[in-house]
N, C-alpha and C positions, 0 to 999 in steps of 0.2 A: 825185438819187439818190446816195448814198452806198455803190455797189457796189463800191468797189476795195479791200476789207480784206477780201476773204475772202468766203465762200459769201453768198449772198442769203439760206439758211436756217440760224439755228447748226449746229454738228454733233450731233446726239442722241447722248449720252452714254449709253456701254452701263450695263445696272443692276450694282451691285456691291454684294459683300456687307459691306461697311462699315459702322458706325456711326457715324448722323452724329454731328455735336456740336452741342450744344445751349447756346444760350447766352441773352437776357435782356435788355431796353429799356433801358435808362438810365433811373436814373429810381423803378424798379420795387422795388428794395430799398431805397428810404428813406421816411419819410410822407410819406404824401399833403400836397401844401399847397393848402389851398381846396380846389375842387372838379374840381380837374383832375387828372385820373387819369395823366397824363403831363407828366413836364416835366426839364428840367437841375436837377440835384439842385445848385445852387450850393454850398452847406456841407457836401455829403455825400457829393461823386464819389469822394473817394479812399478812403473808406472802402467805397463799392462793392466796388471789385475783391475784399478780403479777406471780406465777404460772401458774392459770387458763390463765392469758391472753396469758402466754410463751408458753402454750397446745392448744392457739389457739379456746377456751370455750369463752362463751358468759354472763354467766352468775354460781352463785353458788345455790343449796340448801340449805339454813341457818340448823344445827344442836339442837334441844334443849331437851336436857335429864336431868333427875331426878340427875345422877351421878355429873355433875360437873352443875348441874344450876347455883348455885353461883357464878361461875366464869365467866358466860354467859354474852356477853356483850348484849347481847339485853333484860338484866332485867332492865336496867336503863338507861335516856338520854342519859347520857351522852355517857356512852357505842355504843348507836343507831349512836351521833353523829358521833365517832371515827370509826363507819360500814360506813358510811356514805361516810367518807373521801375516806378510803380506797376503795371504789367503783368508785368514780367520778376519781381516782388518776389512777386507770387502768381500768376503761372502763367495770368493770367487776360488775353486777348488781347483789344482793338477791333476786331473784324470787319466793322464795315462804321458807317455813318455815317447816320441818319435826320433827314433835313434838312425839320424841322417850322418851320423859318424860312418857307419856302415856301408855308405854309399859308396866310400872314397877306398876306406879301409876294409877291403873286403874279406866277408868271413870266412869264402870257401876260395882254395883258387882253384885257376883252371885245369889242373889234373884231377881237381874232387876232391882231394882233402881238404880239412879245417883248419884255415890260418891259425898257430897255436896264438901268435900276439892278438889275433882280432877274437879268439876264441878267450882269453881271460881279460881281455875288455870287455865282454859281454855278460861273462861273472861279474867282473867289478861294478859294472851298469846295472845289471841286476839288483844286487846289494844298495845300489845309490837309490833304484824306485823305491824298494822294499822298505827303506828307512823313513822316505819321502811321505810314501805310502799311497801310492797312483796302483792302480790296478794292474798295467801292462804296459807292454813296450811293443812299437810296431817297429818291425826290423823290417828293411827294402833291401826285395829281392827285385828291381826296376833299374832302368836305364843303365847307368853302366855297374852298377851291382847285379844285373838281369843274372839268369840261369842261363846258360847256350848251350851247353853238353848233358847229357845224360849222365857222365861222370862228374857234373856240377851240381845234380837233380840227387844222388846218389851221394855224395859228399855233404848237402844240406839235410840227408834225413840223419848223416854219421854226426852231425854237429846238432840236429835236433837231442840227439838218445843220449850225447852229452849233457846239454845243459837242459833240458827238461825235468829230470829232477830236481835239480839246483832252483827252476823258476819255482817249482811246485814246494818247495822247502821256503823258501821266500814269499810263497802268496803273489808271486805277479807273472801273471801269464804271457803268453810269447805270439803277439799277433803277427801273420806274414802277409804283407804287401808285395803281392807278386804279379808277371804278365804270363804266367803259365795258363796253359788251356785249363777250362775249370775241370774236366775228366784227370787231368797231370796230376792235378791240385788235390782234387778228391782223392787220390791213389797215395800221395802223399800223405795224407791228416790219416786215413786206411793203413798206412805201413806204421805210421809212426805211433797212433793209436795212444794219446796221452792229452788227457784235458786240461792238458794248459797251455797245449798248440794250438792255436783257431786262427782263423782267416781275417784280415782286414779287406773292406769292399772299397774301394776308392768306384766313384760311380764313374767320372770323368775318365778317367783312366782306361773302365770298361768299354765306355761309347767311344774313346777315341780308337780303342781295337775293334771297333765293330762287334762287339760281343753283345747280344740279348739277353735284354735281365732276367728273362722268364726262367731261358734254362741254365745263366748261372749262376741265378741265386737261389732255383728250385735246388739246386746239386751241391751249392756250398751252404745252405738254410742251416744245417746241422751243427755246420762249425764258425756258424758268423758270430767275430766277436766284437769286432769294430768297425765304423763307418766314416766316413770322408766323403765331404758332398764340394765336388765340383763339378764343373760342366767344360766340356772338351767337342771341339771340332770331329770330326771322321777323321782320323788320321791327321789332326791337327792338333792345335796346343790349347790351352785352357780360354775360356771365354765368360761373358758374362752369364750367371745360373739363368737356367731358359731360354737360352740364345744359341745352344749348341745342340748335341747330336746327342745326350742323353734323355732317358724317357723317365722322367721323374715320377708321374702317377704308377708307374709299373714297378719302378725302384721302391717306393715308399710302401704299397702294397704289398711286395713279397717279403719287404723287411719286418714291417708288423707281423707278415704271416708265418717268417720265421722262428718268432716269439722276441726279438731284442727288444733289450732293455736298456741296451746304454744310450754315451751322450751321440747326437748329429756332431760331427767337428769343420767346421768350415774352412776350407781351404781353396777358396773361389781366385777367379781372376781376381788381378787389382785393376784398376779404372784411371783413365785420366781426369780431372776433373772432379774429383768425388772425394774428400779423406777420407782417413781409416777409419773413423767412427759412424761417419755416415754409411760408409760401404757396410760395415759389423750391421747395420742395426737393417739395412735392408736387405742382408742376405738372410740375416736371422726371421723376418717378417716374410722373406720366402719359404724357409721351411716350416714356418709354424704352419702359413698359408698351405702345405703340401698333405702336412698330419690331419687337417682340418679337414681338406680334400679327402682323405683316404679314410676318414674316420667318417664323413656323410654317404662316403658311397657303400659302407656298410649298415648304413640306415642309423649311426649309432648319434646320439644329440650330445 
């Protein structure tokens, strides 16, 4: 157990009347290449920022995948420094770190131990935000990184009590994007009992499992630390925001009432017919449109 940092449960964050900020995948303001809807834009990261600010975003989610990590500027200073620039020059901040390396290269395998190579890539990742200075990393525990065993459930909490120090030593907390039932999930964050584990909410993700926001975001409220707004089929795949099978006034509600503070990160379908800046700037004008929505039905002006 990892009880000596503080409460067993995080502290519920009172609701405030803030707007959040909303910021954007990596990735998402350049073309698509092939058929992957997400990836490190190698030839196009710096021209992100000046994008993001032209769409009116706040901030980006940094990209970092097994496929082009080489090429990654955030493996080395220097690289960091040149993010750097490129943020202070347009106003346009790294918030957090989506570590899709993980996906390929998995940290637990299927007996339930911790890959030790994928377990000191997660140090070394760690160390790479920390310098950056993004707040957290969302690791995916989805598709074919998913949990399937019990001794895979079991092996992610023996790889939590590892490097959870190490994030808490670093200042960048450790968000998990998982398709675990939210009771699994809760038993989890409960074993592991360290505030610098908290939950990532992919909303899309939810509705395409048929899961109700009510009760799992009333049971993961405590430990939500990051958000991802897209919108997904019933058991289909991503879709235009409002066109699919997630309940957004419900989402946005219990997110406020969970206390969060952070940014909205947009990770919506892409469109035909539409670029990437026109698409950034009308997904952003739907969630302002949502906050708006959820802050009048509280009577608040």
């Amino acid at each position: 157990m990892l009880s000596s940092h503080g409460p067993q449960m995080p502290p519920l964050l009172m609701p405030s009347e803030m707007i959040n900020p909303i910021g954007i995948m990596q990735g998402r303001l350049s073309t698509q290449k092939g058929r992957r809807i997400q990836s490190f834009p190698v030839e196009t990261w710096r021209e992100e920022f000046s994008l993001a600010r032209e769409a009116g975003l706040d901030c980006i989610e940094w990209v970092y995948e097994a496929e082009t990590g080489e090429a990654n500027p955030l493996r080395t200073d220097g690289g960091i420094e040149e993010i750097r620039r490129q943020a202070v020059d347009s106003g346009i901040s790294v918030s957090s770190v989506c570590a899709d390396y993980f996906m390929s290269e998995r940290l637990v395998s299927p007996n339930g131990r911790p890959r030790n190579s994928a377990v000191d890539h997660l140090k070394f990742l760690l160390e790479r935000t920390s310098v950056l200075g993004a707040s957290h990393i969302v690791l995916p525990f989805v598709d074919e990184s998913s949990l399937r065993s019990s001794a895979e459930f079991e092996g992610l909490l023996d790889l939590l009590r590892i490097v959870a120090p190490i994030a808490e030593r670093l200042s960048v907390e450790l968000h998990l994007e998982t398709d675990l039932e939210p009771t699994k999930l809760v038993l989890l964050f409960e074993r592991v009992s360290h505030r610098y584990v908290r939950a990532n909410y992919d909303i899309g993700n939810s509705a395409a499992l048929g899961r109700g926001p009510v009760e799992e975001l009333t049971l993961l409220g405590p430990w939500l630390g990051s958000v991802h707004v897209k919108d997904r089929l019933l058991g289909g795949g991503t879709v235009q925001l409002g066109s699919g099978a997630a309940d957004f006034p419900a989402c946005f509600r219990l997110i406020h009432e969970a206390g969060f503070q952070g940014p909205f990160i947009l990770q919506a379908a892409r469109e035909k017919g539409i670029n990437e800046i026109e698409l950034a700037i009308r997904n952003r004008k739907f969630i302002e449109e949502q906050m708006t929505a959820e802050k009048v039905s509280r009577g608040v002006k």
